[in-house]
C-alpha positions in Angstrom: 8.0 90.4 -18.0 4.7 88.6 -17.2 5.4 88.2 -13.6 6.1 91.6 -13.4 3.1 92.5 -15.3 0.7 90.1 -15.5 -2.5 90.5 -18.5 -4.7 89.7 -15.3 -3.3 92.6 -13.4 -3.1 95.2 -16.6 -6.4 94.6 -17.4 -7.5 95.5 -13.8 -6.1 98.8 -13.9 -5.9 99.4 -17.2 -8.4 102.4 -16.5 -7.0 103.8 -14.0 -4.9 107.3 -14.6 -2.2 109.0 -12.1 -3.9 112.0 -10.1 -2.4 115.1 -8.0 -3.2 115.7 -4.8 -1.8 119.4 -6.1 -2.5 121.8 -8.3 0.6 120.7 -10.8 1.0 121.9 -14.4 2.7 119.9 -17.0 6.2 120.9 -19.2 4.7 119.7 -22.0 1.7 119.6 -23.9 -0.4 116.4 -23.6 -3.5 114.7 -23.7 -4.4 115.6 -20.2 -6.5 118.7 -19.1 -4.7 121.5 -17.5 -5.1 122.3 -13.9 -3.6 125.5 -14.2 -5.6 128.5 -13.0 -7.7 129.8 -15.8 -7.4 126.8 -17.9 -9.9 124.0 -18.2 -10.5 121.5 -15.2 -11.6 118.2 -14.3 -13.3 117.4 -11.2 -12.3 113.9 -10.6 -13.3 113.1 -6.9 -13.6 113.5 -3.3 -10.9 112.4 -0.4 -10.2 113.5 3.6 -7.4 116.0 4.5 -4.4 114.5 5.3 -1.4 116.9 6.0 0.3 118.0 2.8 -3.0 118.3 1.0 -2.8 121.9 -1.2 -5.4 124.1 0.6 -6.6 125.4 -2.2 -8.2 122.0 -2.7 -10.5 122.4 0.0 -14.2 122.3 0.0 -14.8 124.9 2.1 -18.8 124.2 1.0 -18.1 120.7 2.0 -16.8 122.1 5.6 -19.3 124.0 6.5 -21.9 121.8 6.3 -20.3 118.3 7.5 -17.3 120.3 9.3 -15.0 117.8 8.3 -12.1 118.9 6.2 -12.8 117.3 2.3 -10.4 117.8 -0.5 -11.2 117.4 -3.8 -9.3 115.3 -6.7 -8.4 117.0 -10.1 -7.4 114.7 -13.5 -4.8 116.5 -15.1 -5.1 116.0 -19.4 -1.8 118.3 -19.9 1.5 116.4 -19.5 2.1 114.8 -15.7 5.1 113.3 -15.0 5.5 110.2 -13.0 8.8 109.9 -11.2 9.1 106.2 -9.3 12.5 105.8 -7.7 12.8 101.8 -6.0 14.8 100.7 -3.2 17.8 97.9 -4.9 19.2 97.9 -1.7 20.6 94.3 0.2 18.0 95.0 2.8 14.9 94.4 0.1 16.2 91.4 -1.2 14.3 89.7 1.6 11.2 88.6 2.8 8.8 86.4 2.2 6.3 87.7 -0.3 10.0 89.5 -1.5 10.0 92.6 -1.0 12.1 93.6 -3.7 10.4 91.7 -6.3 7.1 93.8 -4.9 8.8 96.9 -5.6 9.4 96.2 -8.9 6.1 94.4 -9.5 4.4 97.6 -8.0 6.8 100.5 -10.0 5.8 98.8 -12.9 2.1 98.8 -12.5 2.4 102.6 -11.7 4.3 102.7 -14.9 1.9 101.2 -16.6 -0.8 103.3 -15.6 0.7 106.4 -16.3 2.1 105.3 -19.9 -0.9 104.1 -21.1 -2.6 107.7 -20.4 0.3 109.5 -22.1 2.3 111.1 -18.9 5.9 110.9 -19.0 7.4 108.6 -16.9 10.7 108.3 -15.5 12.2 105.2 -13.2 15.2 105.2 -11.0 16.8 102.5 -8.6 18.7 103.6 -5.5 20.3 101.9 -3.0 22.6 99.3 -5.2 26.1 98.1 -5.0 26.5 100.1 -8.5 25.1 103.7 -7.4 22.4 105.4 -8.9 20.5 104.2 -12.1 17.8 105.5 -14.0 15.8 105.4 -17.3 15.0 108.7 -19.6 11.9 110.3 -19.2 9.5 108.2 -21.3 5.6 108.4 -23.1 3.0 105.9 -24.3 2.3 102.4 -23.8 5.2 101.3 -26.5 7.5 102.2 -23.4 5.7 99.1 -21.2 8.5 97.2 -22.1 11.7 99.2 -21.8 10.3 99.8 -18.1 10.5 96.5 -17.7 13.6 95.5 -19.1 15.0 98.1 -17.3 13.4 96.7 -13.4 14.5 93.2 -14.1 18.1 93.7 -15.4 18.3 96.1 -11.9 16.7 93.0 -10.1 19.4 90.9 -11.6 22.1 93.5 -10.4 21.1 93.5 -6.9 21.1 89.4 -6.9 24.0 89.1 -8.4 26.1 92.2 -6.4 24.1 93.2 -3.2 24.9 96.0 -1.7 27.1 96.6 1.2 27.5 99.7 3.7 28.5 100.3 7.4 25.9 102.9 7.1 22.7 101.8 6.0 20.7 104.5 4.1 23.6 106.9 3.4 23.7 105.8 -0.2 19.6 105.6 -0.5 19.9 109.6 0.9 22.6 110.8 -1.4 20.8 109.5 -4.4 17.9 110.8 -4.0 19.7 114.1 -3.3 21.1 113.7 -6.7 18.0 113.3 -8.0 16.1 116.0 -6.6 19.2 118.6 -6.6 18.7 118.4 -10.4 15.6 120.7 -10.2 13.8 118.4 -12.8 11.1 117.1 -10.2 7.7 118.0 -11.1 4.3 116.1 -10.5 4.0 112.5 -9.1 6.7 110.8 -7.8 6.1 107.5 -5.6 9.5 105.9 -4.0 9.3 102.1 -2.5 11.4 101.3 0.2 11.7 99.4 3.2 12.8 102.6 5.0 14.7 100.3 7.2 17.5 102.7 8.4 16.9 106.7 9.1 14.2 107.2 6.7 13.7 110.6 7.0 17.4 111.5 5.7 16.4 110.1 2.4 13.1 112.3 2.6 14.6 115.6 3.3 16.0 116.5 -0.3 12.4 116.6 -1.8 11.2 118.8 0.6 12.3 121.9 -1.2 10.0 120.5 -4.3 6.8 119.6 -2.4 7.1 123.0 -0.5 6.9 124.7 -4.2 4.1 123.1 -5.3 5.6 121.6 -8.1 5.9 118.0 -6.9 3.3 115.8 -4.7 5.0 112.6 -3.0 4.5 109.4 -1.8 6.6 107.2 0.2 5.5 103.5 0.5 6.9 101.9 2.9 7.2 98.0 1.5 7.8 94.7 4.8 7.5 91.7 5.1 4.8 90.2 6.7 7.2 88.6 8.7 9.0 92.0 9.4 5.7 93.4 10.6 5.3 91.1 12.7 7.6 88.0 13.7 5.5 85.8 15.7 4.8 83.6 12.5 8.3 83.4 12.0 8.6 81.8 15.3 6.8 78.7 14.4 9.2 78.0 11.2 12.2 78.0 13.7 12.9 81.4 14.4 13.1 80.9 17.8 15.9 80.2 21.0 19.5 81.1 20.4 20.7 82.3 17.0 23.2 84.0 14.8 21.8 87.0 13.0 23.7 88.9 10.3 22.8 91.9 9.0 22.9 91.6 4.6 24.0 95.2 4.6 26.4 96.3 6.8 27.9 92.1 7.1 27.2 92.7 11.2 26.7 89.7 13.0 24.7 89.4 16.8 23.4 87.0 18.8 20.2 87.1 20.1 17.9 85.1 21.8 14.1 85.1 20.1 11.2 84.8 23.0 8.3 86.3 22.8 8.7 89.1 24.9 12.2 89.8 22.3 9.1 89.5 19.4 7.1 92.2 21.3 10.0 94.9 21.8 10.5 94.4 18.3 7.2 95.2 17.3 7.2 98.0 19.9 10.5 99.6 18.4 9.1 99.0 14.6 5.9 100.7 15.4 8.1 103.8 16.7 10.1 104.2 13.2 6.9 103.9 11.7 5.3 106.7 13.6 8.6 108.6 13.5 8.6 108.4 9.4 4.8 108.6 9.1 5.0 112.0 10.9 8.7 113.3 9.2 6.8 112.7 6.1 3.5 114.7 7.0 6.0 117.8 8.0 7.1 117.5 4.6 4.1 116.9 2.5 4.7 113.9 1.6 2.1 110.6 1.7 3.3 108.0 4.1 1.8 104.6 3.4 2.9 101.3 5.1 2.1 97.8 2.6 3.0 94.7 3.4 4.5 92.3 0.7 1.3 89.8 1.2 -0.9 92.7 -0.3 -1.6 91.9 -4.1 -0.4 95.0 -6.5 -4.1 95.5 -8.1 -5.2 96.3 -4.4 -2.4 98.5 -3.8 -3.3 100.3 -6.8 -7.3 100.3 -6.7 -7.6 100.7 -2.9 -4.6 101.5 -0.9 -3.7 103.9 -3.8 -6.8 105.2 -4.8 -7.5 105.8 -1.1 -4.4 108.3 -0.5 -5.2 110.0 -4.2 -2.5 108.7 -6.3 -4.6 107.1 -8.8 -8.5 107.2 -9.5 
């Protein structure tokens, strides 16, 4: 439970809370201040327009004098759910920084932050040899725990059972379609995947929720450093002729690593980053690429704070 949480790290975001890039209203009452029109609001801070931003959180005073587009950040004090849905899949149990073990590392620190200011929070894992799993909706820091429990024993599953599909992504998209078909999707909800396969796919079920205004999304998009880029990999030995199999789909091919073979790569990765990145702004949803190597508390305090998930 420590790794996944460390006191270090909880104490660095301990005062942090989840924020809305949207004008949401809670199910239930809470602690937090309503941002419904007519009700009481809190001003929390400023950020630049990115597609997917509500309009009505515009400064238009901010516009005309600088003539750059500035939204503005609400804190919500009536109930905000969190919605985190990881990635189990074979293709995240890899990596070096894991990328799995940063997915859960990260959902729980999201977790965390929104239990300790009273939001409900709900968790779900997609992706895994065993289908969809998912914890009830939950409040207040007591819950810490059961989040946790609940990450490492779907950790575990994935070690112990990975995954295996001749189409990779088809399970990651008809989960989240379960998900989101039950109509229960309202404020945050952050998902952590590699988004190695058609990303997109997955993506298209929530777009009926962000169009209503009801739910404001964020797809982080978790590699490797050596995914991202391969040339270090070619100095521990992943170079010449060799054998590659794919941990999903059981695929083997031989390749032959140069450098030029690094460079495509890069070239084609950059491409399904761009083609994801803007499939995601269509849809309203907050695209944001972290690498493994990136600590969680900067995720959270800068990468994070940056896109307005947190402040």
């Amino acid at each position: 439970m420590e790794e996944l949480l460390p006191p270090e790290l909880a104490g660095a975001i301990d005062g942090l809370d989840v924020l809305s890039r949207k004008v949401l209203a809670g199910k239930l009452p809470g602690e937090r201040r309503s941002k419904r029109r007519g009700r009481s609001v809190e001003f929390d801070d400023f950020r630049q327009y990115t597609p997917g931003d509500d309009p009505r959180t515009i400064d238009w005073n901010i516009v005309a004098r600088l003539d750059r587009l500035i939204v503005k950040l609400f804190r919500e004090e009536e109930d905000l759910g969190l919605h985190v849905i990881v990635d189990v899949s074979a293709s995240m149990n890899a990596g070096s920084p894991n990328k799995l073990a940063f997915a859960a590392r990260a959902a729980m620190a999201l977790a965390y932050v929104a239990l300790v200011n009273q939001n409900r929070v709900t968790v779900a894992t997609v992706g895994g040899a065993e289908g969809l799993k998912r914890m009830m909706p939950l409040r207040g820091r007591a819950a810490v725990h059961r989040v946790g429990a609940f990450l490492l024993e779907e950790m575990q599953r994935t070690l112990r059972n990975p995954s295996r599909e001749r189409e990779p992504g088809r399970a990651f998209a008809s989960q989240v379609r379960a998900i989101a078909s039950e109509g229960t999707l309202r404020g945050v909800l952050v998902v952590l995947s590699d988004f190695l396969f058609d990303g997109e796919a997955g993506m298209n079920f929530l777009t009926p929720a962000v169009a209503s205004g009801g739910l404001d999304a964020y797809a982080l998009q978790v590699l490797s450093p050596g995914e991202l880029d391969p040339s270090g990999e070619m100095e521990r030995g992943l170079v010449g002729d060799l054998q590659l199999e794919d941990v999903e789909t059981g695929k083997s091919l031989a390749v032959t690593v140069t450098p030029e073979s690094v460079a495509r790569y890069r070239e084609v990765l950059r491409e399904k980053i761009e083609v994801l990145h803007a499939g995601c702004a269509s849809r309203g949803v907050g695209h944001v690429v972290v690498s493994t190597a990136t600590g969680v508390r900067e995720l959270l305090v800068n990468t994070l704070r940056r896109s307005g998930a947190v402040g």
